[in-house]
N, C-alpha and C positions, 0 to 999 in steps of 0.2 A: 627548317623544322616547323612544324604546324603549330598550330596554338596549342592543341590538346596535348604534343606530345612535349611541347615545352612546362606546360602545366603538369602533367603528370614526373617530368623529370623534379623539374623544384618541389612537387607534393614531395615525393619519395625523398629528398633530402633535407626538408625540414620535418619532416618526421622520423627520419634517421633510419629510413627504409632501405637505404642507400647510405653505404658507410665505406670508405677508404682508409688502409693500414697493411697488415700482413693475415690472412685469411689461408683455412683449408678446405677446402670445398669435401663434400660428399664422395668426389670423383676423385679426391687423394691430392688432387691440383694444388698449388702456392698460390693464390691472387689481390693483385694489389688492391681488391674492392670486393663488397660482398650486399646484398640485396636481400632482405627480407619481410616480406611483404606484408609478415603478422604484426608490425607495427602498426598499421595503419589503426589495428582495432584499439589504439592507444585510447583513441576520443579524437570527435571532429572531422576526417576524414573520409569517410568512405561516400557519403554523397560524392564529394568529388572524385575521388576512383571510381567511381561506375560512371560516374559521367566521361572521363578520360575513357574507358571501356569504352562506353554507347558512340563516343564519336569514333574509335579504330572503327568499328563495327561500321558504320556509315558510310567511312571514307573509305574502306574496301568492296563495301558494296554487298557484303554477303548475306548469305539467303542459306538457311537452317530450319530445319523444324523443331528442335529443341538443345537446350544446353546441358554438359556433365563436368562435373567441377572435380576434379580427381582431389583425394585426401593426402595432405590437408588445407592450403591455401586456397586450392580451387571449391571447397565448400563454401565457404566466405563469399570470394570473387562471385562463383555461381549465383549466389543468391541474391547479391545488391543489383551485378547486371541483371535476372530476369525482372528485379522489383522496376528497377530505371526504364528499362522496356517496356512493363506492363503499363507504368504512365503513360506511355505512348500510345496505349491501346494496343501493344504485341504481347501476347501470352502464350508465353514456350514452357511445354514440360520441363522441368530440372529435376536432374539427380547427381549423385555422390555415391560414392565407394565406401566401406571400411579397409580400415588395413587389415584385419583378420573378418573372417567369417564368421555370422551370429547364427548358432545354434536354434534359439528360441525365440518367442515373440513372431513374428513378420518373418525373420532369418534372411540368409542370403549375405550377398558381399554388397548389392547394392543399392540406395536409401530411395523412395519415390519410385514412379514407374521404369522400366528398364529401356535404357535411351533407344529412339527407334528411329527409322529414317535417316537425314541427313542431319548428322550431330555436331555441332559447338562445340569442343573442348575448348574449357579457359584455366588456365592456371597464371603462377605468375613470374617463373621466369623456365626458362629452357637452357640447361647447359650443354653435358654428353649427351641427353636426347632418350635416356636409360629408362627415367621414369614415365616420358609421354608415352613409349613403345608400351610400356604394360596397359595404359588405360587402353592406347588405341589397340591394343590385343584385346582385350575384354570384351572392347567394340565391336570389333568384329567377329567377335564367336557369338554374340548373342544375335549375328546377322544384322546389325546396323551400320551403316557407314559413316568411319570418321572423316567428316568432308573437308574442317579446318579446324585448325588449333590457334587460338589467341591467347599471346602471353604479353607481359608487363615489357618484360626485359628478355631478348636474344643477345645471349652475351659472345654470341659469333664465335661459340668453339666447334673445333673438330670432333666429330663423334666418336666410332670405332674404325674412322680410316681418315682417308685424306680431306672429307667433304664434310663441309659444318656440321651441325647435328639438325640444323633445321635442315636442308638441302638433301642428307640421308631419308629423315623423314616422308619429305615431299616424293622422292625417289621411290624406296619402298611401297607404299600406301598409296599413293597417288591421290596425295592428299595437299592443300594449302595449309603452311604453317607464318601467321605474321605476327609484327611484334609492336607495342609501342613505341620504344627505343629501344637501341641496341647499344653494343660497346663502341662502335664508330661515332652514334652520339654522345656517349660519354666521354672521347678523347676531342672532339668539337666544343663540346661545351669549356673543356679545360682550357684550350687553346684561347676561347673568348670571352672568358669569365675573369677576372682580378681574384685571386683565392685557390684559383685550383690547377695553377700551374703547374703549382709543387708536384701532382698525383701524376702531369702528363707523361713525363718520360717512364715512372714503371705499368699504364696502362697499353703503351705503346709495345715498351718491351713484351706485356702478358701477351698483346694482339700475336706480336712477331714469335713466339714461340708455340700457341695454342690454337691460335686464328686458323681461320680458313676460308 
């Protein structure tokens, strides 16, 4: 495990972004763990989640002409990575989505110019893969291309078949989808951690029934 992505694992559980129990996902799923990222905007965090962002970004190597933060987590996300970047002297277009369509003012479904070129998606976790398909639909009706999608957490499920939902993704689109961590590092960290034993046998179990 890198630095950033062990930093960002204990970011997400001391701010209780990352919680373990019994959980219903979106997707109707049972899981012995659940991730949510709007914690972070507790207080105190988010420099370091964009810096955990900035280094994925680095250590994949990738090259973008702008980012799009799909609503709602990836507005947030969207904005601190472009701000962290901008320090660097990179400045990338950002936009966002609404969930509905605004009539008046500016109108449209979505916020800042309409992503163009080679696009960024960031959000922050990826399950069945349901929700990134709409952004990256959107994408590409406005003739832009989604080139990669970075999220927090890949929790290594099956999509609508046999193949993770990142790996359906990449397949389709012919797009890169990567992750901070995934749910194979969260059954490692149990395995080496004093405390989180207990959680190992039903993340294992979730793996062996929903994994892919």
């Amino acid at each position: 495990m890198e630095d950033y992505q062990k930093k960002f694992l204990e970011l997400s559980l001391h701010a209780k972004v990352l919680e373990f129990g019994d959980f219903t996902l979106k997707s109707g799923r049972k899981s012995p763990y659940f991730f949510n990222a709007a914690r972070m905007l507790n207080g105190g965090y988010l420099y370091e989640l964009a810096y955990c962002y900035k280094q994925a970004i680095e250590a994949a190597n990738l090259k973008f002409d702008c980012i799009y933060g799909p609503a709602y987590k990836g507005i947030f996300l969207g904005s601190i990575i472009a701000m962290i970047l901008d320090k660097d002297g990179f400045k990338y277009p950002l936009s966002f989505n609404r969930k509905e369509i605004k009539d008046h003012g500016e109108g449209g479904s979505v916020i800042g110019n309409n992503p163009s070129g080679d696009v960024l998606i960031v959000d922050d976790v990826i399950s069945a893969g349901t929700a990134a398909k709409e952004s990256i639909e959107m994408i590409k009706s406005i003739e832009a291309n989604p080139k990669v999608m970075l999220v927090g957490l890949d929790r290594q499920e099956r999509g609508g078949g046999n193949l993770s939902a990142r790996r359906e993704l990449e397949e389709e689109y012919g797009m890169k989808v990567i992750s901070i961590i995934n749910l194979d590092t969260l059954i490692s960290y149990s395995k080496s951690n004093p405390g989180f034993e207990s959680h190992l046998d039903s993340l294992q179990e979730y793996r062996n029934q929903w994994g892919a």
